[in-house]
N, C-alpha and C positions, 0 to 999 in steps of 0.2 A: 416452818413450812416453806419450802423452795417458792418461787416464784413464779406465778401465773401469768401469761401474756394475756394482757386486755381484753383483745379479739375472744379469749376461752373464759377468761372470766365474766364477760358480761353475754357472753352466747343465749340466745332467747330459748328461753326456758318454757316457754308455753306461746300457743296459736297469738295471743293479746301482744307479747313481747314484740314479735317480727313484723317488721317495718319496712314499708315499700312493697309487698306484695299480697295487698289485701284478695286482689281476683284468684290467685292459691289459695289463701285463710280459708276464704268464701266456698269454693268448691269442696274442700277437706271435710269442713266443719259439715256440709249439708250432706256428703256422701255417709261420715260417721254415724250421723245423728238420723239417715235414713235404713239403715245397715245395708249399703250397697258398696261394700266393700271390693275393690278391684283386687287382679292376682299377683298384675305388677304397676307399678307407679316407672315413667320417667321424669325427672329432673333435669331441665335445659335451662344455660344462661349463661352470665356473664362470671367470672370468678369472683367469691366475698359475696355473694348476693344472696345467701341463706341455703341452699341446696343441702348442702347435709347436715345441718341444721334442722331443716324444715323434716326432713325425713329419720330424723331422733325423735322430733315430736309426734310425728305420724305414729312412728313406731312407740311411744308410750301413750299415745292414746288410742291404740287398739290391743295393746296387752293391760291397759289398767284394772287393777284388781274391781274396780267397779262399773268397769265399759264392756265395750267401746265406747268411750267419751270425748268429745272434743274438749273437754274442762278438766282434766285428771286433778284429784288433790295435792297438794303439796307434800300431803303425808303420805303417800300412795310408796311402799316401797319395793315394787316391781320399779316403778317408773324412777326410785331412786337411785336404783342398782343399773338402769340404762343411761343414768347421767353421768355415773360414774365410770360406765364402760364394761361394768362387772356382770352383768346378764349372760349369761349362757344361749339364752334360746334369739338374742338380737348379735349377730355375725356381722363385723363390717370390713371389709376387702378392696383394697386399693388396688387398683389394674394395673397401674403404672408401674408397679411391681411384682403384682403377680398376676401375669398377664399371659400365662401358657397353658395348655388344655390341659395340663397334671393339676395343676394349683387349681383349678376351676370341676373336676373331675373329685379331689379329695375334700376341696373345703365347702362343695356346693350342693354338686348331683348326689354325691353318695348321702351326705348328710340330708339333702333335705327330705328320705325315707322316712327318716324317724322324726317322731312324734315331740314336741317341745316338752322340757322338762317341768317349768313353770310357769311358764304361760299361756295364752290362747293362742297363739301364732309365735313361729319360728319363722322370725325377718332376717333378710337376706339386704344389706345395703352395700351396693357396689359405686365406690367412686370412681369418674373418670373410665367411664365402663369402654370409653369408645378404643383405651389404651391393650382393649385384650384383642387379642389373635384372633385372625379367622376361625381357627380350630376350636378354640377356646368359645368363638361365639357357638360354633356349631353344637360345642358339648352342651353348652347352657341353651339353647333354642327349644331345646325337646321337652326340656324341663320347666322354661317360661310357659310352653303353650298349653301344656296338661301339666300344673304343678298340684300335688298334696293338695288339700282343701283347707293344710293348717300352716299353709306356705302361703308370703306376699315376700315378692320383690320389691326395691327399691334401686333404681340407677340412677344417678347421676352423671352428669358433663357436660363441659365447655363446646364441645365441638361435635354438636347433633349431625352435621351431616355426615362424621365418621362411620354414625352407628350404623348395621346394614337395616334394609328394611323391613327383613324378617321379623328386626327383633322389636323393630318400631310399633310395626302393626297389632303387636299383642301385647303393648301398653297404654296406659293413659298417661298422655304428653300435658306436661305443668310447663311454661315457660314463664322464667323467672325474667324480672326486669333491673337496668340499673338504680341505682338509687337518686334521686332528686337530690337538688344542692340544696334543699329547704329539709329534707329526711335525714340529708347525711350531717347537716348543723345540729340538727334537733337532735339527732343520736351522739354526734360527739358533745353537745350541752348536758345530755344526761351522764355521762361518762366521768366529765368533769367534774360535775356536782354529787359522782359514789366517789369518786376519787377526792374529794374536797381542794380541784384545782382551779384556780383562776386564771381565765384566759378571754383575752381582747375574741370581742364577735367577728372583726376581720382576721383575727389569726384563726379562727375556725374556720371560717368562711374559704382562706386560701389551702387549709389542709383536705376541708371537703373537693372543690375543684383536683385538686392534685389528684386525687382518690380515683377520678376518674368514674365514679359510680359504684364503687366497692366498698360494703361495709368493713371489710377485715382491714385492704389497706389504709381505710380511713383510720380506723382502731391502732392501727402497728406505725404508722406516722403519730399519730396523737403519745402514741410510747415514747417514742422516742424523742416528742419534743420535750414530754413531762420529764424524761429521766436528764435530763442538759439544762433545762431552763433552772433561772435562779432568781424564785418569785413569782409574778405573773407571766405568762405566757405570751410575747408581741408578734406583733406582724414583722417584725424585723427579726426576732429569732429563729421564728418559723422559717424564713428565706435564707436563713446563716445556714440554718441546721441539714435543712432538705434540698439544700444545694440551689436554691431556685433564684431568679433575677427579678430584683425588687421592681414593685410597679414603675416607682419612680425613674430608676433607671433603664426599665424600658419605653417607657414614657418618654426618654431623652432621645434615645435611639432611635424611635420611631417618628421623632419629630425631626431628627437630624433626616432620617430618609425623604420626609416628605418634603423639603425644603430646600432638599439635591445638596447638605453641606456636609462635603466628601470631609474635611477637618472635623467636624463635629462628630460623623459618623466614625471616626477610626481614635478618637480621645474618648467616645464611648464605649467603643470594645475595649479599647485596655482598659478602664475601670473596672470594668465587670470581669475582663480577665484576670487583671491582679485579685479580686476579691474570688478566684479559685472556681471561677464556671466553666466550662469547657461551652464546644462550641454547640453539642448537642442540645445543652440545657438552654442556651443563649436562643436557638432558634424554636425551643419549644415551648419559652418563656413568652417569647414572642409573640408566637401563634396564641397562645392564650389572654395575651393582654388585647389582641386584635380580636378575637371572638368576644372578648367584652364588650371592646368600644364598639362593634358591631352591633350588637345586642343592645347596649345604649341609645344608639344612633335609632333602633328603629320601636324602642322605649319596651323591651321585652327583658328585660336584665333581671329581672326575679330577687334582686337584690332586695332587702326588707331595712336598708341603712339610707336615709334622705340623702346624707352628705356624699358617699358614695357614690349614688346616682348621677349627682350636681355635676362629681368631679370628670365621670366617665364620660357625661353627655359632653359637655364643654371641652374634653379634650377629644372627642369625635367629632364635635364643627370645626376645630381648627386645623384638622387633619383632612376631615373629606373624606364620605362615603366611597367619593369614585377610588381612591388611593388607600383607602384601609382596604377594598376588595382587590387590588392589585397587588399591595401587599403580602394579602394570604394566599393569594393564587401563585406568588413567584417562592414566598419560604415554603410551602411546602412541598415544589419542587427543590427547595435545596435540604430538607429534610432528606428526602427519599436519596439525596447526592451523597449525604454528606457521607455516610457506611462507605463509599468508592474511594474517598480522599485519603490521599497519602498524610501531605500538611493542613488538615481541615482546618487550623486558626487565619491561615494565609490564604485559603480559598475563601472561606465564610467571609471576610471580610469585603476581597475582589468584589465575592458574589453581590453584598450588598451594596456596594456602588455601583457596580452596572445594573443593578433591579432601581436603586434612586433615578438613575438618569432615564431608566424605559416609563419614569409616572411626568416626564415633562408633556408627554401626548397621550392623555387619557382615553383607555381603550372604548371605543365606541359599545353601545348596549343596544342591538337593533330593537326597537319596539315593533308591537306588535300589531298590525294594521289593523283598521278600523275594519268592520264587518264589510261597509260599500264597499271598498277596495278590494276586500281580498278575491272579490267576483271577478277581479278581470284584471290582468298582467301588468305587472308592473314592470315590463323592461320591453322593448323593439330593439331586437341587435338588426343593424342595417349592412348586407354586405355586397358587395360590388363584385362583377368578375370583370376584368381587361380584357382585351385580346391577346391568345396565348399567342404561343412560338407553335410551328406545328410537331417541334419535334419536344413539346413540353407541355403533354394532356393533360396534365395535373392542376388542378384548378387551383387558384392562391387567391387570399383574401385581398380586397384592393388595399390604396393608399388613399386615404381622402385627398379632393383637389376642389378648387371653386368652383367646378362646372361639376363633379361628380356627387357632391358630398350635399347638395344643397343650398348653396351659399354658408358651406363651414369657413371659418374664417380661423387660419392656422396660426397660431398664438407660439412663444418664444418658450423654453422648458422653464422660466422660472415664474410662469404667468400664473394670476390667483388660483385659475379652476388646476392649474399641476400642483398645486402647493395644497389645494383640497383634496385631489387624488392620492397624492405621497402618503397623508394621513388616514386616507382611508386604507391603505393598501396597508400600512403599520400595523393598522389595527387588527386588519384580517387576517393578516398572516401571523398574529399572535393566537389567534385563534386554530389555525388551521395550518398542517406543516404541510401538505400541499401545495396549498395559498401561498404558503411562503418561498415554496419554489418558483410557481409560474407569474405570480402578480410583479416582482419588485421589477423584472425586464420592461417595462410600460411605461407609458407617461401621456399625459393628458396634453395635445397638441391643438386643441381648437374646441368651438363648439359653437351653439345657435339658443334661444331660446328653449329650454327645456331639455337639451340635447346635449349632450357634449361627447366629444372624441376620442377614445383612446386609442393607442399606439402602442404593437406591442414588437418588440425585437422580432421576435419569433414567429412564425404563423401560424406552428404547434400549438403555444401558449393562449394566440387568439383563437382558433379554431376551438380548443377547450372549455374557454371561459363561454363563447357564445353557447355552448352544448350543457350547461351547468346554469339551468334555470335558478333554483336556489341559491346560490351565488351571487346572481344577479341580482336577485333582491334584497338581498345582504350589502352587496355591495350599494344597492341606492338608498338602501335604509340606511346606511354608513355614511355617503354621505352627505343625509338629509340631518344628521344628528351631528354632522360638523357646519354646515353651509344654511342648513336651514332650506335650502331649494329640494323641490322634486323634480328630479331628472332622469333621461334613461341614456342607456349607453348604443355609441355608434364605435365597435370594435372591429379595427383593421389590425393589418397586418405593415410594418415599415417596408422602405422597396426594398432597403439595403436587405432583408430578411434572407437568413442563409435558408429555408427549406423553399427561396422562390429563386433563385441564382441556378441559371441553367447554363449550359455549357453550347457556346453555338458550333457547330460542323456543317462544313462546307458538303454539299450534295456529290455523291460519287455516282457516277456513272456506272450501271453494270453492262458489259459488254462481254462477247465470247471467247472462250480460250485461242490464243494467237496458234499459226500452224505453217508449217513448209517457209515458205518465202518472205513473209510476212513478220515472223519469228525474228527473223534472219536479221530483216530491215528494223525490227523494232529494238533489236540487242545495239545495233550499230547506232542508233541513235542516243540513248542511253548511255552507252559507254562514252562516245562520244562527251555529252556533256557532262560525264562528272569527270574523266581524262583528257583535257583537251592536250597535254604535251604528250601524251602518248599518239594519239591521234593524228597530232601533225608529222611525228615522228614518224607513224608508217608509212602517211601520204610521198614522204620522201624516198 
């Protein structure tokens, strides 16, 4: 006998078998066992999650020689002949091949006239339904909404919001869920023990993760570590096999970043690159060692291994909540990069030494104010006008001075409260790529008790920030989370500020056009002084 892939051979064979989606089980079993049988079923979810699986079951437990029963017998052989594929009156049609109004026309509408040969219903299961044509939807539309009385559909797919909504409304919607990392261990423990394989509960544990939520690819990894492995199954094989970056050596890595040592961090990538990772798997290794330690950190790790726990908490205090979320906020900006890079081993690296060096100033977390406060404002922008020029209506924000500003007293640029601001403004504009435009021109020039002054180049820039109340509170909650003071801001504009530099002109006189004699006498003076050697010359 050829060879059966895992995934087909342990395929759940009855409603008891499939796992992780009891609120499906639940619904099936009560509709059968009430006979309120629908015309079509959808199937929505994630890939590996039971979809057409579940809808094999369906379909032999409404053609069972002794149902419709949610429990068919194992001896039932209608339902053995739909295991095997061999059933005439169960059709199953994959879109993503044949996906054009002919193939939907021959294998569907015309067929589903007649009458099943031996069964009670002639089922229709279409995979990945959202893969067929407009056309192809429209042929099939007429046929979902008044089908035969010994017709039921079945659709399936990944990507529900393909389907039109035609077809949606004249079905009953199942949405399938991922699989739990405690469901996808416990199904590959069962796998292991048909297969009489032995394998470390962390090397399960890292194949389930990998899965991502998928029983199939958890099943077609587990293959492929049994067909390589030689004896029990490790967590180190598992990492050989599936290309993946050992905890430990990301563990290394991530500790080289949080501790800014550019040497440590670049003898780490070559490790892991000689042992044959590339730069995609490096960064995706990553991100998953850092959603543990996450998970750790805030004691949710679902993990059912003590030692494990110990290890991930302890190396999540030594890290830092604030830097493991920095972390995951900067890699998976350079995930989304890395598809652009020419040389991504030469970039990914760069990348990670300038992301080490942005966790020396941890990004601020505004909190969120107390109920009393949020009643009444947290900022007074205070703004001055001067006296203009009269040929410059345009009003400009002042410059504070000791008589203007209240007794502000103007401090030098490297004074404590600019060295508070510089930090708060990092931080903001990490956030916000506006922010990041108009805030770095600024600097903190003075201030008073509870007050303090900013200075901004521009008077664009201040006139902005004063008009961007939420800003402002971000901004004082920024930095009340560096400085520990509550303060509000007094936003000026600098003098040197190019949108206040006006241009002076001397007042011109208007007077009436010159005439006759007057003409005469006004050429002769004029010429006169810009020619005076012609001038004397005719006097002679």
């Amino acid at each position: 006998m050829s060879h059966v892939a895992l995934y087909r051979k342990y395929r759940s064979q009855s409603f008891n078998d499939l796992v992780g989606q009891e609120h499906v089980v639940r619904t099936l079993r009560n509709s059968i066992e009430q006979g309120k049988i629908s015309q079509a079923y959808l199937f929505t979810g994630p890939r590996g999650t039971g979809k057409t699986s579940t809808a094999r079951l369906l379909a032999k437990a409404l053609n069972c020689t002794g149902g419709p029963s949610a429990n068919p017998p194992s001896d039932c052989p209608i339902c053995a002949d739909i295991t095997a594929g061999n059933c005439m009156d169960v059709q199953e049609m994959d879109a993503a091949s044949e996906a054009g109004v002919e193939e939907v026309r021959r294998n569907i509408v015309e067929v589903a006239e007649y009458r099943p040969t031996e069964c009670r219903y002639r089922i229709f299961i279409i995979d990945e339904v959202h893969d067929l044509s407009a056309k192809a939807f429209d042929a099939l539309l007429k046929t979902i909404e008044e089908p035969p009385s010994h017709v039921v559909f079945i659709l399936a797919t990944t990507e529900f919001n393909k389907v039109p909504p035609t077809i949606r409304s004249r079905c009953q919607k199942f949405e399938f869920h991922r699989g739990s990392i405690q469901d996808l261990v416990s199904r590959l423990t069962t796998v292991c023990q048909g297969e009489q394989v032995e394998a470390e509960p962390a090397a399960l544990l890292a194949i389930a993760r990998l899965a991502d939520g998928g029983y199939r690819d958890a099943l077609t990894y587990l293959e492929q570590v049994v067909i390589t492995a030689d004896g029990k199954i490790t967590l180190d094989h598992v990492f050989r096999q599936l290309g993946l970056v050992s905890d430990d050596a990301a563990d290394r890595l991530i500790q080289a970043l949080a501790t800014q040592e550019v040497a440590g961090i670049s003898v780490a990538m070559d490790e892991i690159y000689q042992m044959g990772r590339d730069s995609r798997s490096i960064v995706e290794s990553l991100l998953h060692r850092l959603s543990d330690l996450t998970r750790a950190h805030y004691q949710v790790t679902g993990v059912n291994d003590p030692t494990l726990e110990a290890g991930l908490l302890a190396m999540a205090q030594r890290v830092g909540i604030e830097k493991i979320l920095a972390l995951r906020g900067g890699l998976a900006e350079a995930h989304k990069a890395l598809g652009e890079v020419t040389i991504p081993r030469i970039w990914l690296e760069a990348e990670l030494i300038r992301l080490s060096r942005t966790l020396s100033e941890p990004k601020a977390v505004p909190a969120t104010p107390a109920p009393a406060q949020s009643q009444r404002s947290t900022q007074s922008v205070q703004t001055e006008k001067p006296a203009q020029p009269a040929m410059n209506p345009e009003p400009a924000v002042a410059v504070p001075s000791q008589a203007s500003s209240g007794g502000t007293t103007v401090m030098p640029s490297d004074n404590p409260k600019n060295i508070v601001w510089q930090k708060v403004v990092s931080a903001l504009s990490a956030q916000s790529a506006t922010a990041k435009n108009r805030l770095p021109k600024s600097r903190a020039i003075g201030g008073t008790e509870g007050v303090v002054t900013i200075e901004f180049e521009r008077r664009t820039d201040a006139e902005w920030v004063q008009s961007k109340l939420p800003l402002l509170k971000a901004l004082a909650e920024s930095w009340k989370s560096f400085s520990g003071e509550e303060v509000t801001f007094n936003i000026v504009a600098g003098s040197n500020s190019i949108a206040d530099r006006s241009i002076a002109m001397e007042p011109t006189a208007v007077e009436l056009p010159l005439e006759g004699k007057q003409l005469i006498e006004a050429f002769h003076q004029v010429f006169d002084t810009l020619t005076p050697e012609l001038s004397q010359e005719k006097k002679k």
